[in-house]
N, C-alpha and C positions, 0 to 999 in steps of 0.2 A: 531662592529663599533669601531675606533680607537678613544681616548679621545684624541689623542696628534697630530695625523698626520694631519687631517683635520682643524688646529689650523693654523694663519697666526704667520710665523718665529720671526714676531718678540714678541709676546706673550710668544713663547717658549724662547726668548732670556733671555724676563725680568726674566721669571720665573726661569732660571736658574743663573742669575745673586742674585737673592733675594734668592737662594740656598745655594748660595754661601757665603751672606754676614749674612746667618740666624743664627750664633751664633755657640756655641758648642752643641753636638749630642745630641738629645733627645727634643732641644728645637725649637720653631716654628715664625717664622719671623713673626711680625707683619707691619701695614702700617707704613707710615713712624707719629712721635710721640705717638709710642708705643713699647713698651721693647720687645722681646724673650718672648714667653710664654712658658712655659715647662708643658709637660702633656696636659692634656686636650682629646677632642672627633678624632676620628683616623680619617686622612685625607682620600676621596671620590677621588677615579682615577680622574685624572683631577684637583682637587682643587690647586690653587694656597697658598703660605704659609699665612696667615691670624689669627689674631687675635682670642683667644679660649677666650669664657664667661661662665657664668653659669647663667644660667633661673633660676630665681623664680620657682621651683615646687612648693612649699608650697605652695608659694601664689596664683598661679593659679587656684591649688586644693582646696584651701579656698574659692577661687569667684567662682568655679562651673566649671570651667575650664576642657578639657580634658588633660590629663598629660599620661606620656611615661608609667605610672605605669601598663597597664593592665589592669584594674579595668571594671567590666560588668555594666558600668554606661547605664542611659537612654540616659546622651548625647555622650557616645561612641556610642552606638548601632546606633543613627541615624545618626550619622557622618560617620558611617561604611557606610551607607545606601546613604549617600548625597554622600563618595567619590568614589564609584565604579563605575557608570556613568561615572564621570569624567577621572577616569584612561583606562579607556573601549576606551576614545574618543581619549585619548593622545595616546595611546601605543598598538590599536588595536585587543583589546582582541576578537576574535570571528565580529568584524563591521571592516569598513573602517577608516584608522588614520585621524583625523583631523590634517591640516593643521596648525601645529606649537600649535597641542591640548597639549604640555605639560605648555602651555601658559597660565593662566587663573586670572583671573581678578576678584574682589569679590568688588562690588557696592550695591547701595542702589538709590533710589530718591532724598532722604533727606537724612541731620545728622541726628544720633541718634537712626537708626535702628538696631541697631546690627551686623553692616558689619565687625567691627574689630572683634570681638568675632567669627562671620564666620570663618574669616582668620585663625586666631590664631586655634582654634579649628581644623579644615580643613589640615592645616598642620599639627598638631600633629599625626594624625589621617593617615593622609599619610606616617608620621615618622615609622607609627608602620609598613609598608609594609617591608616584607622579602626582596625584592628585588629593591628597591624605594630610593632615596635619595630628599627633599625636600628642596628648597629655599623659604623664605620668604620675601619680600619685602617692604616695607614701601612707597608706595608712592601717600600717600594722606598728599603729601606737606603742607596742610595751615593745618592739623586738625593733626599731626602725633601725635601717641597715644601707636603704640607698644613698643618702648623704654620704656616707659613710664610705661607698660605692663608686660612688661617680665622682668623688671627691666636690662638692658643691657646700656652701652653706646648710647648716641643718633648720633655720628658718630665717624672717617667717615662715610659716607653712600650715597644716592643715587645722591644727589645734589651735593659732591663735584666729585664724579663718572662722571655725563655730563657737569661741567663746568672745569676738569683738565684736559686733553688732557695724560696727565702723569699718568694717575691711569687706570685700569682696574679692573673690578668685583672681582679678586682676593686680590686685596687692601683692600677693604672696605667689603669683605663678612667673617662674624663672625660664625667660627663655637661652637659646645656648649653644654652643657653636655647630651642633647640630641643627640645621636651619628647621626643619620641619619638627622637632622635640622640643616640649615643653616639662618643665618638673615642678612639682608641689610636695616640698618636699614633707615632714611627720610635722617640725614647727617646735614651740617648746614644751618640754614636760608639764604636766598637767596630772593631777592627782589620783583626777577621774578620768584619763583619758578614754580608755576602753569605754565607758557611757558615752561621751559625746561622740563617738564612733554608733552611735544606735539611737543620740538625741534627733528629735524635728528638726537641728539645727543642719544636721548632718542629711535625714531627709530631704530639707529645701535647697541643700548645692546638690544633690547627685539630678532633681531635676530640673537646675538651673543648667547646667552641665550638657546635660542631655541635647539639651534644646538650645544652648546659647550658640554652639556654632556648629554649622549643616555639616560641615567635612570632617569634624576631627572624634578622633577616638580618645576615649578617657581610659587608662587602664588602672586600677586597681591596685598594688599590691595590701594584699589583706592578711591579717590574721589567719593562723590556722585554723580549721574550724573544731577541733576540739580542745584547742587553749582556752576559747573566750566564748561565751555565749553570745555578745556583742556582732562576732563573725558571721551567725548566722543573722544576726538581723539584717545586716549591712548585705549581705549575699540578694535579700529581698528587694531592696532597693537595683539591684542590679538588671542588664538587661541579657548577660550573660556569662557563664563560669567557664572558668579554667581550672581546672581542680590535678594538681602536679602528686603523682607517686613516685616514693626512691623505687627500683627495684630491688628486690632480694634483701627491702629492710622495714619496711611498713606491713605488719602484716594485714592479715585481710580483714580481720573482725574490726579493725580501724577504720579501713578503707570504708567497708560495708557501712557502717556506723557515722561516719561525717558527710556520707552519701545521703544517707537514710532522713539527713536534716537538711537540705536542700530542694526547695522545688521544682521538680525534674518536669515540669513545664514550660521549663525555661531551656535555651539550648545549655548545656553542659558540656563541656569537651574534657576526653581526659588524657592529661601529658603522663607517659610512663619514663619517667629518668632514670640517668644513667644503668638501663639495660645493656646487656652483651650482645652486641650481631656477631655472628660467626666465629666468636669466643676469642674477640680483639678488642673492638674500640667504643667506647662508650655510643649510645646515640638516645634519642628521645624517639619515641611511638606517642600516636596519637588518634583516638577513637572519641567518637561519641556518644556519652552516655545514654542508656537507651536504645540503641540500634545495636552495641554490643556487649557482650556478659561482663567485658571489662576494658581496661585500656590494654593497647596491640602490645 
């Protein structure tokens, strides 16, 4: 599948326009109020020139984090665990491809259950795939938290992304010293931003996204879906959920209820966090919604 032909002309124009004006050889265009970066992670067929960062590893490996390192962690092994499902449903391994499954969206009920940590973790975890390139996304507008996270600039990003008519995903998508991760990160405040999370504008990238490059995954971090109505729109556009519970602190009429707005046509998978195995150590469980009464 071609990354370039399938692309509307005039993408291909800018991109080669920002080719052209990207400095001397070796270095790599960024959006517009940012220098030429030189060096950094090798650009992904398809990427437009974009700004290179570098993640926090340290730091994420400090908070428990999963990191590029390799490492036979308990939270790699089940992340290994959480993302094979999910690439089964995008890219058809052995089942039928879900409908725009390289889409996926990572919610919660409420703040505070672990849905960023989902995210973040979930992509790393896909980083590590031989054949995979992964997008990150920022767009739980009122609460954004990755920037914040991975320590990276907080934009451009998604917000000035659906209010510029002039930028395209390759503007604002950072790639990083994790070679195979890309990030977009929330962008700048915006008044309405929760709307533009649910405008046509936001519509026409989830199916630009979808379709602009064969291999890579887009992941979501979203909204909880009984903060915002916005959540549930956005859930729609998707091709499928991750939906994160605390254990022993969400209760159920919540769970029930943020379920209950979701089209469970879609696959659903559900993370149970920080549960107790064997009355020690934290771990994450994972079911799918639909086959069972709830998350393991």
């Amino acid at each position: 599948m071609s990354t370039h032909d399938d692309r509307p002309a005039s993408l291909i124009e800018k991109a080669n326009d920002r080719l052209r004006q990207s400095g001397p050889p070796g270095s790599v265009a960024g959006p517009a109020g940012f220098p030429p970066q030189r060096g950094g992670a090798e650009a992904a067929p398809g990427d437009l020139p974009g700004k290179t960062v570098d993640i926090d590893i340290a730091g994420l490996r400090a908070q428990g984090y999963l990191t590029p390192d390799g490492e036979r962690t308990r939270v790699a092994e089940e992340f290994r665990i959480i993302k094979r499902p999910l690439l089964e449903n995008a890219f058809g391994r052995g089942a039928a491809v879900v409908e725009q499954g390289n889409l996926i969206m990572v919610t919660s009920a409420i703040p505070g259950e672990g849905k960023t940590y989902t995210a973040v973790n979930l992509a790393m975890a896909i980083a590590m795939e031989m054949d995979k390139t992964v997008l990150l996304v920022d767009a739980d507008v009122g609460r954004a938290h990755v920037h914040e996270l991975l320590k990276i600039p907080m934009g451009p990003g998604l917000i000035d992304l659906l209010t510029e008519p002039s930028l395209d995903a390759g503007d604002v998508m950072l790639r990083t010293n994790v070679p195979k991760l890309r990030v977009i990160p929330m962008g700048r405040y915006h008044a309405h931003a929760n709307e533009l999370v649910a405008s046509a504008a936001m519509r026409a990238l989830t199916q630009e996204l979808a379709t602009r490059y064969h291999d890579r995954v887009v992941i979501f971090d979203a909204p909880p879906l009984l903060a915002t109505s916005e959540a549930v729109v956005l859930s729609g556009l998707m091709g499928q959920i991750v939906f994160v519970v605390e254990a022993e602190r969400t209760v159920q009429a919540s769970v029930r209820d943020a379920l209950g707005l979701l089209d469970t046509s879609k696959p659903v998978g559900l993370v149970l966090n920080k549960a107790r195995k064997q009355g020690s150590h934290d771990y994450y469980g994972y079911g799918n919604y639909g086959y069972h009464a709830g998350a393991k």
